[in-house]
C-alpha positions as a Python dict, from the first residue, in 0.01 Angstrom:
ca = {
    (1, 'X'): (0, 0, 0),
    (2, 'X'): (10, 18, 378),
    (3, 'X'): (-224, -179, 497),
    (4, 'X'): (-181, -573, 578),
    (5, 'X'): (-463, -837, 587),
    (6, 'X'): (-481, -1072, 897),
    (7, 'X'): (-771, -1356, 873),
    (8, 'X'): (-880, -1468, 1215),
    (9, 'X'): (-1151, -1659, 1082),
    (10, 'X'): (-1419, -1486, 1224),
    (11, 'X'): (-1322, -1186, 1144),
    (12, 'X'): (-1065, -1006, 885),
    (13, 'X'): (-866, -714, 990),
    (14, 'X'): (-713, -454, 804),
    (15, 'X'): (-399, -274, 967),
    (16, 'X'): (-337, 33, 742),
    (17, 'X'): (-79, 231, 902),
    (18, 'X'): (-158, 475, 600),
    (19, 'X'): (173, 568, 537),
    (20, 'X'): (534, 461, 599),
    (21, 'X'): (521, 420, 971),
    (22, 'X'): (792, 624, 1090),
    (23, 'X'): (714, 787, 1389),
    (24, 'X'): (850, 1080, 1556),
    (25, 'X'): (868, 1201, 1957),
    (26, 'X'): (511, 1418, 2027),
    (27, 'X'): (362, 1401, 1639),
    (28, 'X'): (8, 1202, 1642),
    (29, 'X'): (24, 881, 1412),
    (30, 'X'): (-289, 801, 1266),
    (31, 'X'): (-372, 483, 1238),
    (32, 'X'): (-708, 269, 1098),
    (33, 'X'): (-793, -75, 1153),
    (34, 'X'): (-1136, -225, 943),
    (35, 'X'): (-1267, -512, 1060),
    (36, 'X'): (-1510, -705, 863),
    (37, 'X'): (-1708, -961, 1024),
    (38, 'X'): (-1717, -1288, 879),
    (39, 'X'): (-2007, -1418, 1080),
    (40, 'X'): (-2382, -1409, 1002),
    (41, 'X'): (-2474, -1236, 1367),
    (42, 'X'): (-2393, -922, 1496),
    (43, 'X'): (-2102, -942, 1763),
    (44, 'X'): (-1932, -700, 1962),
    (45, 'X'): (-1491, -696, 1980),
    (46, 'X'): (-1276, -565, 2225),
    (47, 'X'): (-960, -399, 2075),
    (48, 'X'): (-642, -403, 2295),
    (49, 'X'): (-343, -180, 2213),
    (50, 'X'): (1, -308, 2388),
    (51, 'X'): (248, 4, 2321),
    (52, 'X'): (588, 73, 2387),
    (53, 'X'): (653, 229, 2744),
    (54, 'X'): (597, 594, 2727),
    (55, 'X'): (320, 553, 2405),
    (56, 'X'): (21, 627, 2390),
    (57, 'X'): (-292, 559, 2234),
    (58, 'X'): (-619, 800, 2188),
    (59, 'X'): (-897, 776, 2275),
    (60, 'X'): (-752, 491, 2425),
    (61, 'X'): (-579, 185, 2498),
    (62, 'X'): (-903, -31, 2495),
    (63, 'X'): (-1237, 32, 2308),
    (64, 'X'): (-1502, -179, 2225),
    (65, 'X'): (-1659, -236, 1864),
    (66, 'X'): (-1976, -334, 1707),
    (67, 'X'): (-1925, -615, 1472),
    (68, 'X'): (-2247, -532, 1214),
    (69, 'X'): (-2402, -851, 1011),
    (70, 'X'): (-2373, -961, 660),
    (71, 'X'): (-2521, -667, 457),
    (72, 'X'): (-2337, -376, 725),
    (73, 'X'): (-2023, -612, 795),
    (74, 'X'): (-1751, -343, 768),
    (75, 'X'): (-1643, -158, 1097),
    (76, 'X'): (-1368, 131, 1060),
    (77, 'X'): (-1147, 250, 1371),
    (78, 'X'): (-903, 543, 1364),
    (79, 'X'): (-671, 572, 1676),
    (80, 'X'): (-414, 799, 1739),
    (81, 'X'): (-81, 690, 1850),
    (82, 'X'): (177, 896, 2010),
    (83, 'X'): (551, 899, 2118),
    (84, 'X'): (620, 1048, 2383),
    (85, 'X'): (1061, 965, 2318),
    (86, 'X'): (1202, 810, 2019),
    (87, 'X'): (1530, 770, 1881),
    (88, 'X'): (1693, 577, 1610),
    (89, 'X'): (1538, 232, 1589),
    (90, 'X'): (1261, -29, 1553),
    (91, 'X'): (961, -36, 1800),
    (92, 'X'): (706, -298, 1855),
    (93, 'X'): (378, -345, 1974),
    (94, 'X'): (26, -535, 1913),
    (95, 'X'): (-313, -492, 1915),
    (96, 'X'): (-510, -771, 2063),
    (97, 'X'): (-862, -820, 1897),
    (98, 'X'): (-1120, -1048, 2134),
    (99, 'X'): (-1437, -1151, 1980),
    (100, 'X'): (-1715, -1183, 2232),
    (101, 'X'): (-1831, -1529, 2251),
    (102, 'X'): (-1538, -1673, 2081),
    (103, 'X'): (-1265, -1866, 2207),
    (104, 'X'): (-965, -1757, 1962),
    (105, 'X'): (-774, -1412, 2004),
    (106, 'X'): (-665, -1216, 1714),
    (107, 'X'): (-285, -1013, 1722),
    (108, 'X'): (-176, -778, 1460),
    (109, 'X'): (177, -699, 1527),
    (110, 'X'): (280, -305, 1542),
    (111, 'X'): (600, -209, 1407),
    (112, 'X'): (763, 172, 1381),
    (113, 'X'): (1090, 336, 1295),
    (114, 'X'): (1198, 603, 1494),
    (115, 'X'): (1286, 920, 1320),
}
């Protein structure tokens, strides 16, 4: 129930924040993102966190993914995010998803309530 779809053609992402994503000052958020490729050939992504000031990501804010074929075509992440201040209100972010070899750019918008 916390997860949200995006199509980018290529590829299909799966943004499951995994719970309700309230987030509070020095407490790890997990978060996974699936991607299943959508292509016939194995491709490689690069995934691009864009935080609030302050946030942070782990293992970090870029990583790159294998994109498997057909029969193998589902690739899990799990990241880590974490606040370093939050009050009272809504923060935003992306992650940017750039398929090697292809000319369109995938964003997933972040949202989180402070706590």
């Amino acid at each position: 129930p916390y997860g949200v779809v995006y199509d980018f053609v290529h590829t299909e992402a799966v943004l499951d924040y995994g719970q309700e994503p309230d987030i509070e000052a020095g407490r790890p958020f997990p978060v996974k993102v699936k991607l299943i490729n959508k292509m016939p050939d194995c491709r490689h992504a690069e995934l691009i966190w864009h935080l609030p000031e302050g946030w942070t990501v782990s293992p970090g804010p870029r990583s790159n993914v294998t994109l498997w074929m057909w029969g193998e075509n589902k690739t899990d992440v799990q990241v880590e995010i974490l606040a370093n201040d939050v009050g009272q209100g809504v923060y935003r972010g992306a992650l940017e998803i750039v398929g090697q070899g292809r000319h369109t750019v995938g964003h997933i918008p972040l949202v989180f309530f402070g706590k």
